[in-house]
DSSP file (Angstrom, degrees, kcal/mol; ACC not computed):
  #  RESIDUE AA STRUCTURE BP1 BP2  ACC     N-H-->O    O-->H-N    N-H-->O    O-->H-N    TCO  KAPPA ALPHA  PHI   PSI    X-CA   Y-CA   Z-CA
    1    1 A X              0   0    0      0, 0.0     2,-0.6     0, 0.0     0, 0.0   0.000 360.0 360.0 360.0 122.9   -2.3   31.5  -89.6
    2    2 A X        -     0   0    0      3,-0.0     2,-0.6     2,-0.0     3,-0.1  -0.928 360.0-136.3-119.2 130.0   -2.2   30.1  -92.9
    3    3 A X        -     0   0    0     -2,-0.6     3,-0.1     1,-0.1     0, 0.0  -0.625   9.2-158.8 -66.8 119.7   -5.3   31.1  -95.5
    4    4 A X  S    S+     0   0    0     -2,-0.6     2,-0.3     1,-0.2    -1,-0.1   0.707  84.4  40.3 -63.8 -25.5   -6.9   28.4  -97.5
    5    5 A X  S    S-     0   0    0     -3,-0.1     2,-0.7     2,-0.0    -1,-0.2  -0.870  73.7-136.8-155.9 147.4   -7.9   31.4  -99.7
    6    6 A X        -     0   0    0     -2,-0.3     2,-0.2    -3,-0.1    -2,-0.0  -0.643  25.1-173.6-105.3  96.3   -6.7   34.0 -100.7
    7    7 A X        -     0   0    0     -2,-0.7    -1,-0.1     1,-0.1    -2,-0.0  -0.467  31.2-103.2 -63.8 153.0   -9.1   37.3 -100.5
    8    8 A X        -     0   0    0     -2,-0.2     2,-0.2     1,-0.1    -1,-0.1   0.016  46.0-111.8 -55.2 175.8   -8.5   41.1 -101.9
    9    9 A X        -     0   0    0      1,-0.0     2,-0.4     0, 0.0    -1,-0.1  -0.415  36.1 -92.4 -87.8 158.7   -7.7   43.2  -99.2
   10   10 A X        -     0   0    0     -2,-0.2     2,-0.7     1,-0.1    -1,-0.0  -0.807  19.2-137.1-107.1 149.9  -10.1   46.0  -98.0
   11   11 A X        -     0   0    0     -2,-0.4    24,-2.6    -3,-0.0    25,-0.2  -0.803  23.0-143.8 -94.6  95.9  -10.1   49.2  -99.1
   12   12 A X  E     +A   34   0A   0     -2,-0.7    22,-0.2    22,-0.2     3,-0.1  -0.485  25.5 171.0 -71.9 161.6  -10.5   51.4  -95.9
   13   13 A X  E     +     0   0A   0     20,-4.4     2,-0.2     1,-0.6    21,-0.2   0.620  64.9   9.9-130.2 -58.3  -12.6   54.4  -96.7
   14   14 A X  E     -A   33   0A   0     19,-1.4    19,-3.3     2,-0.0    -1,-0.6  -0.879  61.9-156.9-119.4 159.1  -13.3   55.9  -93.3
   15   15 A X  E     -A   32   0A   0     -2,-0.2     2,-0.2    17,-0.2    17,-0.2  -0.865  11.0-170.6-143.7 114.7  -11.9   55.1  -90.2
   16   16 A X  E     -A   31   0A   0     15,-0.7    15,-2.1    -2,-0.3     2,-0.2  -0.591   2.0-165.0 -98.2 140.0  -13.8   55.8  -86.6
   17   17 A X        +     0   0    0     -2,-0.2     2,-0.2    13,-0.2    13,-0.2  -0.686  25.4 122.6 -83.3 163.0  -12.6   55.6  -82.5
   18   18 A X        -     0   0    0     11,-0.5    11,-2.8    -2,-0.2     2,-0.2  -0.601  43.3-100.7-166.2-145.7  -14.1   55.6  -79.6
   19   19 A X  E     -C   28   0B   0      9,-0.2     2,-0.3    -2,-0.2     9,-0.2  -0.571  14.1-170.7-129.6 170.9  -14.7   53.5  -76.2
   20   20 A X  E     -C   27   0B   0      7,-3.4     7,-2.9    -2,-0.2     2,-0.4  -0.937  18.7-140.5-153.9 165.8  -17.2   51.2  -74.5
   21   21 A X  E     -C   26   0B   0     -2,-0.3     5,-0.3     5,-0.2     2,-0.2  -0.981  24.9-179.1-131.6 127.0  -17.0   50.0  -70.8
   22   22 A X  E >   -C   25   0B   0      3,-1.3     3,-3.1    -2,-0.4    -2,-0.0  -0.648  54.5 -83.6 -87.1 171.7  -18.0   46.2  -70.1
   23   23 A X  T 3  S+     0   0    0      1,-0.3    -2,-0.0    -2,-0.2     0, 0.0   0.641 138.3  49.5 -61.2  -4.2  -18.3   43.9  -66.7
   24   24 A X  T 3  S-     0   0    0      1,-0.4    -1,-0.3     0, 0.0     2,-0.1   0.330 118.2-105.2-103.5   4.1  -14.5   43.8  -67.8
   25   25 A X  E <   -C   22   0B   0     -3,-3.1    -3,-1.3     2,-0.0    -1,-0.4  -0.247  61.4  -8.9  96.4 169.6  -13.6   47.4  -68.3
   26   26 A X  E     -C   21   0B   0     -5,-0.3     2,-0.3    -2,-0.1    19,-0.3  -0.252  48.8-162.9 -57.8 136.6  -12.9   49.7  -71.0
   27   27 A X  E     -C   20   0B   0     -7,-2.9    -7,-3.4    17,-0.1     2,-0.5  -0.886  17.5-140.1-122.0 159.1  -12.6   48.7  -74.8
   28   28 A X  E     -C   19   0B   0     15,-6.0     2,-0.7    -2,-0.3    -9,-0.2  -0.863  24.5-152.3-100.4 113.8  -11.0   50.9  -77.5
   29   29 A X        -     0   0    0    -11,-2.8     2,-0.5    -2,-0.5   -11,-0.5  -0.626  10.5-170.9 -94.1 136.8  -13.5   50.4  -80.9
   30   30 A X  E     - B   0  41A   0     11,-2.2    11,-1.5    -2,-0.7     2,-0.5  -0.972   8.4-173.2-113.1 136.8  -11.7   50.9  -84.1
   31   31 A X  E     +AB  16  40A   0    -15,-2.1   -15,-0.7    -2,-0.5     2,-0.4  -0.964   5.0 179.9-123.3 147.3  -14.7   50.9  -87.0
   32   32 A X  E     -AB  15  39A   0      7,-3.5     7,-2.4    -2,-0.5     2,-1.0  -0.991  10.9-158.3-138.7 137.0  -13.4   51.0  -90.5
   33   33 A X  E     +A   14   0A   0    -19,-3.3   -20,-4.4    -2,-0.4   -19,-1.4  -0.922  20.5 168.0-128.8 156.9  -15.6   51.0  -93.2
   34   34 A X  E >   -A   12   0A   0     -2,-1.0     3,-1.8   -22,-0.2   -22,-0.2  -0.749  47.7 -65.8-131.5-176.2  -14.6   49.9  -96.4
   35   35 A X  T 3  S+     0   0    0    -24,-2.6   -23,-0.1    -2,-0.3     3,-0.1   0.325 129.8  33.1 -44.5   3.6  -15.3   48.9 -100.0
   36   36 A X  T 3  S-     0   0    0    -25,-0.2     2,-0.3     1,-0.0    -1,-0.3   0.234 124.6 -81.5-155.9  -4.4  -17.0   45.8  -98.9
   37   37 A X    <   -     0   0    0     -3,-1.8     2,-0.2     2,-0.1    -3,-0.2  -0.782  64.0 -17.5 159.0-112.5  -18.4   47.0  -95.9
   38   38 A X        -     0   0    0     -2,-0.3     2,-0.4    -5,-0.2    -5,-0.2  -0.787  49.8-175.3-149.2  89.4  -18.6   48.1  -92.3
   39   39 A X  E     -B   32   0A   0     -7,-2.4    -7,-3.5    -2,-0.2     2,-0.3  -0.865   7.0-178.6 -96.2 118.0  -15.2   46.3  -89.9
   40   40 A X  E     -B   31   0A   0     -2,-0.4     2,-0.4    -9,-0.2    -9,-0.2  -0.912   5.3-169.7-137.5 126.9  -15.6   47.0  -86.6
   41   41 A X  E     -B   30   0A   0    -11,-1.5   -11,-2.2    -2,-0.3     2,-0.1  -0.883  14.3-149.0-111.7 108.4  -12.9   45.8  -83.9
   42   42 A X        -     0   0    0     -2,-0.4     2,-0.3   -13,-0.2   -13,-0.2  -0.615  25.6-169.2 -69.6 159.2  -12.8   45.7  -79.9
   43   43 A X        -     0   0    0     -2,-0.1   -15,-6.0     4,-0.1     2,-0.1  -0.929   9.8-161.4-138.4 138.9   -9.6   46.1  -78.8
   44   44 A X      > -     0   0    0     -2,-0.3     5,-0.5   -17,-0.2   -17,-0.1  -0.435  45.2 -83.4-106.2-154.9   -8.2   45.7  -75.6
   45   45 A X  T  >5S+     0   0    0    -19,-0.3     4,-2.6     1,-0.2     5,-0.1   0.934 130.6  37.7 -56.7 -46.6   -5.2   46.9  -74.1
   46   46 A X  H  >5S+     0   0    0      2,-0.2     4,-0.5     3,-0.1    -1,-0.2   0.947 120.2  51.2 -44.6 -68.6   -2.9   43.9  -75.5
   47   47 A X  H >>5S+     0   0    0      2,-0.2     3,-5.7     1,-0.2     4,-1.2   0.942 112.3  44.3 -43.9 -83.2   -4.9   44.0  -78.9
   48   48 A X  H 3>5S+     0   0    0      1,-0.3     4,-4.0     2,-0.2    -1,-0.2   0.731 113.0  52.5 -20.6 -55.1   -4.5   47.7  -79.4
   49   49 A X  H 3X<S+     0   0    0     -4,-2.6     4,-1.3    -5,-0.5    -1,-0.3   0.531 106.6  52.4 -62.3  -2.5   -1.0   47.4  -78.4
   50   50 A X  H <X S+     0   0    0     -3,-5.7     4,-1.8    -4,-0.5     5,-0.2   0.896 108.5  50.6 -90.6 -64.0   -0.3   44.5  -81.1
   51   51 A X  H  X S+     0   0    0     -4,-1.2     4,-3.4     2,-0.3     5,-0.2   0.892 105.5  52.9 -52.3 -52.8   -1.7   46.6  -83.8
   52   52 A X  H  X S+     0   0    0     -4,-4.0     4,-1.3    -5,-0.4     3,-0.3   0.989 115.2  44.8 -46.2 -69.4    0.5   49.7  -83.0
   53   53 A X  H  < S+     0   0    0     -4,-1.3     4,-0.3     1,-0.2    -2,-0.3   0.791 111.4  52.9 -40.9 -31.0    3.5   47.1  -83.2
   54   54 A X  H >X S+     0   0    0     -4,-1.8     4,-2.0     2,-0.2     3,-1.0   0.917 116.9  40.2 -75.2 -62.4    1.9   45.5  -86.6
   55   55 A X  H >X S+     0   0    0     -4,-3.4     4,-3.8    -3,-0.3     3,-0.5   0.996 109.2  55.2 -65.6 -65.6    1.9   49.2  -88.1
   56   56 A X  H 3< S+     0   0    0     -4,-1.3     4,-0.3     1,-0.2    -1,-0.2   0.722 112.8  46.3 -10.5 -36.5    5.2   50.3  -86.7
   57   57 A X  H X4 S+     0   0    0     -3,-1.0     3,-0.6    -5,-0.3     4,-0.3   0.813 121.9  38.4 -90.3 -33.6    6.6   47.1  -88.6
   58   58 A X  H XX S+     0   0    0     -4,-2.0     3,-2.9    -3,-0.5     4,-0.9   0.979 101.6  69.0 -70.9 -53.9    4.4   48.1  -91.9
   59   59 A X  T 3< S+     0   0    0     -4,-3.8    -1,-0.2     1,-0.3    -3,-0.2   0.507  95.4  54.3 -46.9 -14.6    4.8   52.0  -91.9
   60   60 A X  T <4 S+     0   0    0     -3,-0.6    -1,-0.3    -4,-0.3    -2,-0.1   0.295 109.8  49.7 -85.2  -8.9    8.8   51.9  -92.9
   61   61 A X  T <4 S+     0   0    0     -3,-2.9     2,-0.4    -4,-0.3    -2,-0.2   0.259  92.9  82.2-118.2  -4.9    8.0   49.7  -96.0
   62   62 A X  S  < S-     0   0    0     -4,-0.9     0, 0.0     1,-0.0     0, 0.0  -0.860  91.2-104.3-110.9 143.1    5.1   51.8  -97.6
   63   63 A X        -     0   0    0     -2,-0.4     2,-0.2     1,-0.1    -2,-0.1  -0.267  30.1-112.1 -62.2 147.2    6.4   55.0  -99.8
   64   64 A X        -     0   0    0      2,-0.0     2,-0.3     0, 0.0    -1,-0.1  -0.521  30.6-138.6 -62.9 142.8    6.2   58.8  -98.4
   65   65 A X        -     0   0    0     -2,-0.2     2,-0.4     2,-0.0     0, 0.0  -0.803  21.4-161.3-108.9 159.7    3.6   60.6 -100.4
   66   66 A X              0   0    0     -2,-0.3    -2,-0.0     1,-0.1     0, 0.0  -0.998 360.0 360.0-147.5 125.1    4.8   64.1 -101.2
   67   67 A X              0   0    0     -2,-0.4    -1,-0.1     0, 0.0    -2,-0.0   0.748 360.0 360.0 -98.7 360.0    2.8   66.9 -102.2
């Protein structure tokens, strides 16, 4: 995916679960709201799992915060 332009990132603020059931089974909703607004994402099993892999790859490169 390449962007033709480049927007800031969003600033999550809150971040919700839960589930819904369709003619296709259960989805997992992630809502985020942020600084710009309200993000809300079905995931199914494959999505969810992509996003655990996506953080996994991110979470070793951002500092521990220490109180």
């Amino acid at each position: 995916m390449i962007p033709t332009k480049k927007a800031p990132p969003f600033v999550p603020t809150e971040i919700h679960i839960g589930t819904i059931e369709d003619e296709r089974g259960p989805l997992g909703i992630l809502s985020i709201k942020t600084t710009t607004g309200l993000l809300e994402i079905a995931l199914d099993c494959e999505a969810a799992d992509a996003i655990v892999d996506a953080i996994g790859e991110i979470r070793p490169k951002l500092p521990e915060i220490s109180n």
